[in-house]
N, C-alpha and C positions, 0 to 999 in steps of 0.2 A: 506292280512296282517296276519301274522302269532304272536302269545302272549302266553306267559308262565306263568302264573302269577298265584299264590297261592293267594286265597280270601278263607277266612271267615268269613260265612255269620255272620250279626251284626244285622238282624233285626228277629223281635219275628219271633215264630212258628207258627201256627193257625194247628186247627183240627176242625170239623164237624162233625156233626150228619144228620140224615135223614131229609132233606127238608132244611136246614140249617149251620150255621157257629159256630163256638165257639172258645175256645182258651184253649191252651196248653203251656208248658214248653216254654223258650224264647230260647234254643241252642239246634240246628239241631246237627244231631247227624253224620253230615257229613262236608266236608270243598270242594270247589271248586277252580278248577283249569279253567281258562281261555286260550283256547289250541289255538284257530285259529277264524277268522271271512270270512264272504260270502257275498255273492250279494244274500238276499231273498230267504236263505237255508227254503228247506221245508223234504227233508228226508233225511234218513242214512241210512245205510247197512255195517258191516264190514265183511270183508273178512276171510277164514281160517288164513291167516298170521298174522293180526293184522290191516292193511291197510281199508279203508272205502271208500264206493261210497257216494257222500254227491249230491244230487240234487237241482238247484237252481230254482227258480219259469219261469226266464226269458227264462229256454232252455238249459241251461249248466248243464251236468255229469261231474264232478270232482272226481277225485283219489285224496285222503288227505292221508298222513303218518307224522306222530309227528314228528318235528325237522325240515320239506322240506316243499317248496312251494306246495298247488296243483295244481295238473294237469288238464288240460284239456282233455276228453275222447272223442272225436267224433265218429261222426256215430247214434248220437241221433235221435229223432223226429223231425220235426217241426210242434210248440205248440203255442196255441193263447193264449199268455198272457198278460188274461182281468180280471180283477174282480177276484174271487177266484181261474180263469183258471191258467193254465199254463204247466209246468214239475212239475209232482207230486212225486211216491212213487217209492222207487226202494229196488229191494228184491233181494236176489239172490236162485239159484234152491237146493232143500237139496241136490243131487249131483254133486254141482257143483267142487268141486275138481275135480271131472269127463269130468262132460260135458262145464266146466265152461258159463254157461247159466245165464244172470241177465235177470230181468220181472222189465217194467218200465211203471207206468199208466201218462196219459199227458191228456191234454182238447184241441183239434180238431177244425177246424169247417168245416162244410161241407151247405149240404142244409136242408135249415130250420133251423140253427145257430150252435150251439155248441152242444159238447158234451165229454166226456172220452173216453180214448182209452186205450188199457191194448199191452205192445208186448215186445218181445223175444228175444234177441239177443246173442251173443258169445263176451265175453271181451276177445282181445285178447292185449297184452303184447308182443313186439317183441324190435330190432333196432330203429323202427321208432315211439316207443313210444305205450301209452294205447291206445286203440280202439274198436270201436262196431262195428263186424260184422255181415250184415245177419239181421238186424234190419225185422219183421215179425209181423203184429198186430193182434192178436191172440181173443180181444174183442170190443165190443166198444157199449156206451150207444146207444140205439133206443129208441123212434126217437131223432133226434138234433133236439135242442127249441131253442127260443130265451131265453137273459138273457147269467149272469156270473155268478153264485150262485152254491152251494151245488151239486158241482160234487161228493164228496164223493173220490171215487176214489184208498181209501186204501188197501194192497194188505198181504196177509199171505198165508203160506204152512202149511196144515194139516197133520198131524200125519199118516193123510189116503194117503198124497201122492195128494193130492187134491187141486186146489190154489181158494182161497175163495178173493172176489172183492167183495166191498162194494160201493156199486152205489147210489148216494141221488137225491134226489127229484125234481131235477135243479127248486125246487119254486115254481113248478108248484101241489103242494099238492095231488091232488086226480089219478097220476097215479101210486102212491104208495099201491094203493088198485086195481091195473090193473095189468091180469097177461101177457096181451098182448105187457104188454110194461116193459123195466126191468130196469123206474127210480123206486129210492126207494126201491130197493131190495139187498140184498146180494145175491152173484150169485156165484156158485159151480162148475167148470170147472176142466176138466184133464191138466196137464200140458203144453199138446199144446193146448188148445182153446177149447178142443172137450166135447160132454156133455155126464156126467157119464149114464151109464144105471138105478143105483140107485137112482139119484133125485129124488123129491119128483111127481116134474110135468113132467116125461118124457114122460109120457103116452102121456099128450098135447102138444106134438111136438110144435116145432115154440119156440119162447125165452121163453114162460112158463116152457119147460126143463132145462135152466139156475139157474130156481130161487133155491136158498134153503129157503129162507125165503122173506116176504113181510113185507110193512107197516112201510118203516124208513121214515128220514127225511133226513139226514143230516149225514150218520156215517163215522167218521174220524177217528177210531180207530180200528183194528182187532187181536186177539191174542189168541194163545190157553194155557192153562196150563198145567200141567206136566199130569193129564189126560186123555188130550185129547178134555177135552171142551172149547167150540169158546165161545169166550167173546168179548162184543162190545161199543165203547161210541160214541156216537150220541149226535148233537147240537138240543137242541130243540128250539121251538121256542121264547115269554118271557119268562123264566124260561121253567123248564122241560128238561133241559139237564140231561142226562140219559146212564145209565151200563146196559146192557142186557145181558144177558144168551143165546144166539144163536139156538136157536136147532131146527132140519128138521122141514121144513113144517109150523112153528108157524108165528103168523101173529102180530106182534110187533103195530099194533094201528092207525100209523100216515096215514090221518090227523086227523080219526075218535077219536081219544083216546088220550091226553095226559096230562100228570103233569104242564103243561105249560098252556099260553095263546096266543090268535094271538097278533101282537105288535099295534095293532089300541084295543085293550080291551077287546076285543067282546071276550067271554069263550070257551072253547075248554074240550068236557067231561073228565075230570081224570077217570085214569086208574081205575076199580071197580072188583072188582070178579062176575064171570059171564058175564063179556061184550063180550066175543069171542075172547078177544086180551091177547097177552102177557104181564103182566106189567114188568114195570123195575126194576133190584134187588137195585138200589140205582139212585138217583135224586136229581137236585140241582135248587131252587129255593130260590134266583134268578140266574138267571146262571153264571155257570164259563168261557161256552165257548170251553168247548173241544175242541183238535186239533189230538191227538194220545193217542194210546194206547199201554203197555206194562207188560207184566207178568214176575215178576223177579223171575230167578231161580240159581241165583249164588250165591257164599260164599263170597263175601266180603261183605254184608248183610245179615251175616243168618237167623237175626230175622225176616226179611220182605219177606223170600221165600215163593214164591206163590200167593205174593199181588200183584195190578196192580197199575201202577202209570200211569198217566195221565199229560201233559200237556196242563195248561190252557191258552188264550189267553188273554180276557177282563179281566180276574184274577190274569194275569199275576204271574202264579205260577205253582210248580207242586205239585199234589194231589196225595195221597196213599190211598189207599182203599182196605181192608183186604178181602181176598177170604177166603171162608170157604166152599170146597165140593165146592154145587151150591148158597151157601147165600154170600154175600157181605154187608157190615161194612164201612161208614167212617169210618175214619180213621186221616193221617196229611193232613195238604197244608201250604206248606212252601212260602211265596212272596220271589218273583227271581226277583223283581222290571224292568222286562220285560216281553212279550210275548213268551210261547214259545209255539214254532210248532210243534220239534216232542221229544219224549223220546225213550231210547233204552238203551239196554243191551250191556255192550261190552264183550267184550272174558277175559277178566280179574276181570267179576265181577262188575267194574265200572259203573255206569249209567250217562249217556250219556243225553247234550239237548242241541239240537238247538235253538236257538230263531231265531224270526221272525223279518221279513224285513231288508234293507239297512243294510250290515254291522253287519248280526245276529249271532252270537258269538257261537262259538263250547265250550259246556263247559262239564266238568269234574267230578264226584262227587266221591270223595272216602270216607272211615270212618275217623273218624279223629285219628291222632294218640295215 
């Protein structure tokens, strides 16, 4: 179903502070356009042209361009979609004008149950329509658990030329402090699968040379700014949803450390100085639910270059949160009186959000006139 539709937004503004919520001005300083709807869009990517890969949870790559139906792209995975599983993130290579390569993460199953899988393919574009060739799976969580939970799964290209995978904790809590195993890690790879000679753990051969960092939970978001530093947002568990600062080697907490609690009560140590763990530059309690992450650096929002915004899910909203260097500021959260899944920058500036599930709406955001 394809929609054109000029909306602005009519309801207040909300902004936050550290640990909390609060409120601001009642007129978003932007107006939404309602462009297209999907079957349980979960990413985006657009293209040098202007055109976008939009992913759908059930298994479906689509090709979207404003004004046309989209397309259907084969030559995809096949993906177990269960629980948070499915067809996840899709990126495309920074040269792909070149090689036109897109990188697409999806949840598997194999033995011993589930798990993410990261791989490579060629879009090719001919007479017979868009297509993936060469489809090639270049990562994949170790070990498959049982469970549908916290694949994680989100996927960015670094400034080093490096493609950075965020892997979550499939629930399983305590192999996020295991280096033998690479749930709950963000994990540093050369563009075909292969592992840098600079990680931090290559010395310890085996998936420990994978990791760049340990200790997540749950990260749905990955992004770098202008830079060069990786930035992250992570679902915590009660509360304790959380922004991290990325950097080699540090060991972000989870399950031993966090601002949150388990969801039966029982307490979970806060981040402290001196605990040996990373704390986060910003946290939300009670949570919002993160789903993605993105670092604006265009000009149809000058004021906000450099900030990241965030779509919320049980918040149904999306959040702005002011980067400064390496400290982080709430900032706004606008209610979008749905879920949204993912946020993204488009080529003109515009900021881009899908929402979630049946029928989740491609929407539009520009300045208002």
């Amino acid at each position: 179903m394809l929609r054109n539709i000029a909306l602005i937004i009519p309801f207040a503004l909300m902004a936050c502070g550290a640990g909390g919520k609060g409120s601001a001005p009642e007129t978003p300083p932007f107006r939404i356009t309602e462009v297209a709807a999907f079957d349980e869009p979960w990413a985006i990517a657009f293209l040098p042209d202007g055109r976008a890969l939009i992913t759908e949870k059930k298994g479906q790559l689509k090709l979207w361009l404003k004004g046309a139906a989209a397309k259907n792209v084969p030559g995809g995975p096949n993906v177990a979609d269960e629980g948070q599983g499915g067809l996840g993130d899709v990126i495309i290579h920074p040269d792909f004008k070149n090689n036109q390569l897109i990188y697409l993460s999806w949840v598997e199953p194999g033995t011993g149950g589930k798990g993410a899988a990261v791989g490579r393919a060629k879009f090719i574009e001919d007479n017979q329509g868009p297509r993936l060739e060469g489809l090639q799976v270049i990562w994949r969580q170790q070990p498959k658990v049982s469970g549908s939970g916290h694949f994680g799964h989100r996927l960015a290209f670094g400034p080093d030329g490096m493609l950075y995978i965020s892997s979550g904790d499939r629930q399983k809590f305590d192999p996020a402090q295991d280096r033998g195993v690479n749930l709950g890690k963000i994990v540093r790879l050369t563009d075909n699968g292969m592992t840098p000679a600079d990680n931090p753990g290559t010395g310890e051969g085996g998936i420990a040379a994978q990791i760049w960092t340990l200790g997540h939970r749950n990260p749905l978001g990955l992004a770098f700014d202008d830079a060069g530093r990786l930035w992250e947002i992570e679902m915590g568990p009660s509360g304790g949803d959380e922004v991290n600062l990325i950097e080699r080697g540090n060991n972000y907490g989870w399950p031993r450390a966090s601002n949150g609690s388990h969801y039966d009560g029982r307490d979970i140590p806060d981040h402290k100085p001196g605990d040996g763990f990373t704390a986060p530059k910003v946290w939300w309690n009670p949570s919002i639910s993160p789903s993605s992450l993105m670092i604006y650096s265009g000009a149809a929002f000058p004021a906000w270059q450099g900030d990241a915004f965030i779509g919320a899910l049980s918040d149904q909203a999306l959040i702005r949160v002011h980067l400064d260097a390496t400290n982080a500021t709430k900032a706004d959260q606008w209610p979008m009186k749905n879920r949204i899944r993912e946020v993204e920058q488009g080529p003109d500036g515009a900021i881009w959000l899908l929402e979630d599930g049946d029928g989740g709406r491609l929407l539009k955001l520009e300045p208002r006139p």
